[in-house]
N, C-alpha and C positions, 0 to 999 in steps of 0.2 A: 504493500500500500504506500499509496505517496503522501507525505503529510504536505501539508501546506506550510508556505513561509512565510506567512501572515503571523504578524501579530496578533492576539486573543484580544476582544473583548466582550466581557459578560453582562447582561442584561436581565434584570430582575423586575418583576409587573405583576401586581395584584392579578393582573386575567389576561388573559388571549387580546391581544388588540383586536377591532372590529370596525376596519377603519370607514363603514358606511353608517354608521354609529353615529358618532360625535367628532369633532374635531382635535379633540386629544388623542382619539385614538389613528384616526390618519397620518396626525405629525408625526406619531409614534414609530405607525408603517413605513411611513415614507424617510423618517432618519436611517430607521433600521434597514433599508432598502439600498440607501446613500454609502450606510457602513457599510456593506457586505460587498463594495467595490474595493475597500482598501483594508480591511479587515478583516479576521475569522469570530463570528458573532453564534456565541451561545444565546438561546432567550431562554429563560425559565420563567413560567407561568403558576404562581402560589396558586389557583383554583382552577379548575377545569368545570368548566359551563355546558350544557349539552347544545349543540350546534358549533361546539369550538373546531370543532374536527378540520372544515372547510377553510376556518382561516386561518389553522395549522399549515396544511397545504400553500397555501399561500405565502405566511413565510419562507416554508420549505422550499416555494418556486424561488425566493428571491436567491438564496443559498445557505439560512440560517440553522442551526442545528438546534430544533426547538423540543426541550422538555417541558411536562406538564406535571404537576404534583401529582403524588409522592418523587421526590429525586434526595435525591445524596447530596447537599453541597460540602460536606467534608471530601466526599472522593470526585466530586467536580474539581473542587482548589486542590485536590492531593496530585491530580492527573494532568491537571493543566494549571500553565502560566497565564496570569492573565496582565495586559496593560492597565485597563483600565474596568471596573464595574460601575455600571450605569444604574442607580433605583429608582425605579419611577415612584415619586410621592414618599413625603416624609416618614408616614407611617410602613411603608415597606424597608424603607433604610431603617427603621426604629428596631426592627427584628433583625435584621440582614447586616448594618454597618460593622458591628462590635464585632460576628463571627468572620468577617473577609477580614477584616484590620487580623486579628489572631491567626489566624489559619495562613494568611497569606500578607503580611506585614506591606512589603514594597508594590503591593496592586494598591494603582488609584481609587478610594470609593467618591464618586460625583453622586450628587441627588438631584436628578431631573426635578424641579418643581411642579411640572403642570402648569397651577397655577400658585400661589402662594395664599394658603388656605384661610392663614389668620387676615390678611389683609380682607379677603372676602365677607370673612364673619363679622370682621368689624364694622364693616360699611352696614351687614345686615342689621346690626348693636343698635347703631346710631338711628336708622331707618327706625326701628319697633321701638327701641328703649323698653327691651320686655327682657331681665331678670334672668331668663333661661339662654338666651341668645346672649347676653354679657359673659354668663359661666363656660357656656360653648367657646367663646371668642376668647377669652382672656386662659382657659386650659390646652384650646389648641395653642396660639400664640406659643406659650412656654414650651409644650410639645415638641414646635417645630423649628422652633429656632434654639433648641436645645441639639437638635438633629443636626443643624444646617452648619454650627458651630464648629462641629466633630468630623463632618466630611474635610476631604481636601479642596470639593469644589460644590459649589449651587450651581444647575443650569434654570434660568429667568426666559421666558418668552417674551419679556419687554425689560426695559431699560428703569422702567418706573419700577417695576418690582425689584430689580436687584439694586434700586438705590435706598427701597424702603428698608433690606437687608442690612447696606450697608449704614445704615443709620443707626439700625442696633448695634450691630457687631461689625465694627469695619477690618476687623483682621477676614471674614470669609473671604474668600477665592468665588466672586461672581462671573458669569460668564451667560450671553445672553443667544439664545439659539429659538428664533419667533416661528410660528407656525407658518404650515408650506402650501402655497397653494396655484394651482395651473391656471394661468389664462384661459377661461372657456365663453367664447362670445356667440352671438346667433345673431346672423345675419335677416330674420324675421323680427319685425317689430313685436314688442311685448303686446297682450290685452290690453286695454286702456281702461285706465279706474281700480286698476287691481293692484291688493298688498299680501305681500307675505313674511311668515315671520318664518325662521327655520333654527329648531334648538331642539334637543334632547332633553326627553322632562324629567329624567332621571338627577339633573344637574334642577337644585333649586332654585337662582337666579330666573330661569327660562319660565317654570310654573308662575312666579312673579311678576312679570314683564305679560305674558301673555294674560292674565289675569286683570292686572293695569292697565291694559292697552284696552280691551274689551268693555271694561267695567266704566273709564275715568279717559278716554281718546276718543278712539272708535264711535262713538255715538255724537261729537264732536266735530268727526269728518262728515259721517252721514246726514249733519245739518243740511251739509253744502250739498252732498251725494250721495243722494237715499237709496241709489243704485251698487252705491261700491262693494266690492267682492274683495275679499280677506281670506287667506290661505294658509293654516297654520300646520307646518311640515312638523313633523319629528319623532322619534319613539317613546313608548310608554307615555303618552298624555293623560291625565289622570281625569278621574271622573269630574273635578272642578274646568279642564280643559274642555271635556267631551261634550256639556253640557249648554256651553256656548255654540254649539250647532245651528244651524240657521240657513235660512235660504242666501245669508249672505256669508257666512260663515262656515267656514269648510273646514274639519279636522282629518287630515291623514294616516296618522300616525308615521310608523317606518314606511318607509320608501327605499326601494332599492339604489335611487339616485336622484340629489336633488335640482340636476340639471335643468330637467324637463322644465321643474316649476319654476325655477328662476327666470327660464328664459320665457316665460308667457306673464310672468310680473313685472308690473309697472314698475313700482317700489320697494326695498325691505326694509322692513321695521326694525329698531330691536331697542324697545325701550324699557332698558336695564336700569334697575334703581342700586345694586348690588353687585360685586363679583372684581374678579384681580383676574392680572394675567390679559392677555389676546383673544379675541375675541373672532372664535373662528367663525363664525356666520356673517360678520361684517366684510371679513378678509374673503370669504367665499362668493356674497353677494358683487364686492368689489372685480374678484375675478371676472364673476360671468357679466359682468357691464349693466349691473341695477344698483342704480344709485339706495342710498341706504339713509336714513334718518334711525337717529338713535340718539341716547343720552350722554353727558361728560362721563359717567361710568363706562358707559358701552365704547367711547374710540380709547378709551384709557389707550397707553402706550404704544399707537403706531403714528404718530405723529400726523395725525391730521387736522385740515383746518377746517372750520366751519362755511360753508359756502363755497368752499375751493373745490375740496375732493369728498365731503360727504358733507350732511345738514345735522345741524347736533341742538337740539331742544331738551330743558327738563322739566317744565311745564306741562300738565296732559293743554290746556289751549294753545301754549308755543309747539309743544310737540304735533298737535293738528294742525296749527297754520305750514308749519312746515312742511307735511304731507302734503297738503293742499296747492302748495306754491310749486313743488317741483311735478304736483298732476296740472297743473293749470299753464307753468312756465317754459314749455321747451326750449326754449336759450338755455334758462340758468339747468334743466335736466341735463342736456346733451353737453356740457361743461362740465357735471359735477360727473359724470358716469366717464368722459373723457379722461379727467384727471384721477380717478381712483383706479382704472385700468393701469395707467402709468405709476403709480404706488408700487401695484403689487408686482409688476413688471420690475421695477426697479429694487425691490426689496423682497420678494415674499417667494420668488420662485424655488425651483429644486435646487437649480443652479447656485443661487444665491444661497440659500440656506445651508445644503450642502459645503460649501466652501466657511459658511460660519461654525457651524457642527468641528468639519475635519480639522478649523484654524484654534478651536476651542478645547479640543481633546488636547492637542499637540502643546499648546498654553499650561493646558494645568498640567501636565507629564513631565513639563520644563522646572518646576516647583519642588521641593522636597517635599514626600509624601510624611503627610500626618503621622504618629508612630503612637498609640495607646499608652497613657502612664502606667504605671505600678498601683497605684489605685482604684483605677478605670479598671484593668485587667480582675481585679479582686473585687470590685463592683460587679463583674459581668459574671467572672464565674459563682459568687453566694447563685446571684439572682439563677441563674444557669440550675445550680443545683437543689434551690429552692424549688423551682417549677418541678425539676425531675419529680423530688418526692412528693410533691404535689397530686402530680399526674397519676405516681403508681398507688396513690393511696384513695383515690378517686373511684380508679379501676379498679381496684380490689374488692 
């Protein structure tokens, strides 16, 4: 057998990516896709979901050698070198960082953010001021930047989040790698008078926004146009979603792809009161050439401007005059859909991302790797063998 002369790097993920899913899980596809041109890419998956099978294969097409739980990661590190391990989300480094540092001392651990969870919760904090959402915000916070402290490196999907990091702790190793997304335009004019939102309702922002926009907009545009058609894309929409059905109002759920809808919508909505990180649905609408109105939450860190490359409202009446101005104005439409085309072109591609991924690996490699104290190490194993007897006394 021939072994490869690639350098290892290992990849750890609560689940299978699913990249027609959500947008984290695509950027996820598509880095891991980008590595496996210049890399030998393990992925291990902590759970295995029924339907996983399909997007196993998929990987597997890219060249990844992917396991699913149950695996061995002692004779993972015992058998292989690795450069660098990659965790998606803080709480999978929380389990995973301590036994890579031990087992395999000179391998990098990064913690992909996603997105940066405390920042998320906090906006939701300020938004309710309800008591349980303080306690949520203020224990993950600790959580995560307890985690992010101990890597050698945080990967950020915008620049706002790893400056909010460094704000805490400016000794982290930030490093900022934004989601990826393909020019897809249509040469067919969209419907005319038509909005759509596209979010996964799994992700709590999206039930919010959609719920807002229905409840406190939406009845705001239909002053002007009793006719308008609203198209709310994504999976798992919950019965608060489902119920806003309507002859104007259309819920789809999953969708195999959400080209189609894009390209027959006027507009995308995404008015987000909550949430950190990239906002894949803006960057998606931007690709396929529908202008986008949304809130100062929603463009968070891709640098755009208001009336340039997208319309940004946080008013539910400013947020409808804005729908209404860019269904009403084709100047200022065919401008704002021009200039957010040349966004993602200029920043969001494979091309481009890929070269920030492979220039950001190389960066933190360049670094001397973190190396666990004498206390730490005696911290991890009590807790280590605390759980053991834990477990066997459970079972018993």
């Amino acid at each position: 057998m021939v072994r490869s002369s690639k350098e290892k790097i290992l990849f750890i993920s609560p689940t299978v990516p699913r990249p027609d899913m959500n947008s984290g899980d695509l950027r996820l596809c598509s880095i891991l896709e980008i590595l496996a041109n210049e890399y030998e890419i393990t992925f291990l998956s902590i759970t295995y979901r029924p339907g996983d099978d399909a997007y196993v294969r998929l990987l597997e097409q890219s060249g990844l050698s992917v396991r699913v739980e149950p695996f061995s990661l002692w004779n993972l590190l015992k058998s292989n070198r690795f450069k660098v391990a990659v965790l998606e989300f803080y709480y999978t480094a929380e389990h995973y960082l301590d036994r890579i540092k031990i087992l395999q001392p000179e391998c990098r651990v990064v913690v992909d953010s996603v997105d940066v969870h405390y920042l998320r919760l906090r906006l939701k904090y300020n938004m309710t001021k309800d008591d349980t959402d303080q306690t949520v915000y203020l224990e993950t916070s600790e959580r995560e930047l307890n985690v992010y402290r101990r890597a050698d490196a945080v990967i950020t999907v915008t620049q706002d989040d790893a400056e909010a990091l460094l704000s805490e702790y400016p000794d982290i190793v930030c490093e900022v790698v934004p989601n990826i997304h393909e020019i897809c335009l249509s040469h067919a004019p969209p419907d005319r008078d038509t909005l759509i939102f596209v979010g996964g309702f799994s992700h709590d922002p999206n039930v919010d926004a959609v719920i807002h926009f229905c409840q406190d907009i939406l009845p705001l545009i239909c002053h002007d146009k009793p006719a308008i058609k609203f198209t709310i894309v994504g999976s798992n929409p919950p019965d608060q979603i489902r119920n806003f059905e309507n002859e104007n109002i259309r819920v789809t759920g999953h969708v195999p792809t959400t080209s189609t809808y894009l390209h027959r919508s006027h507009v995308s909505v995404a008015p987000l009161r909550f949430g950190a990180g990239m906002k894949g649905k803006i960057g998606e609408a931007m690709a396929h050439g529908v202008p986008v109105v949304t809130t100062a939450v929603g463009a968070q860190g891709m640098g755009l401007t208001d009336r340039e490359n997208v319309m940004i409202a946080d008013s539910p009446q400013c947020f409808a005059d804005a729908v209404l101005e860019l269904l009403n104005d084709s100047c200022l439409y065919e401008k704002i859909r021009k200039n957010a085309v040349q966004i993602i072109d200029q920043n969001y591609t494979p091309k481009q991302v890929a070269r920030a991924m492979i220039t950001a690996l190389e960066r933190i490699c360049k670094k001397p790797e973190k190396r666990m104290g004498l206390h730490e190490k005696i911290a991890f194993f009590n807790g280590y063998i605390t759980r053991k007897i834990k477990t066997r006394l459970f079972s018993s």
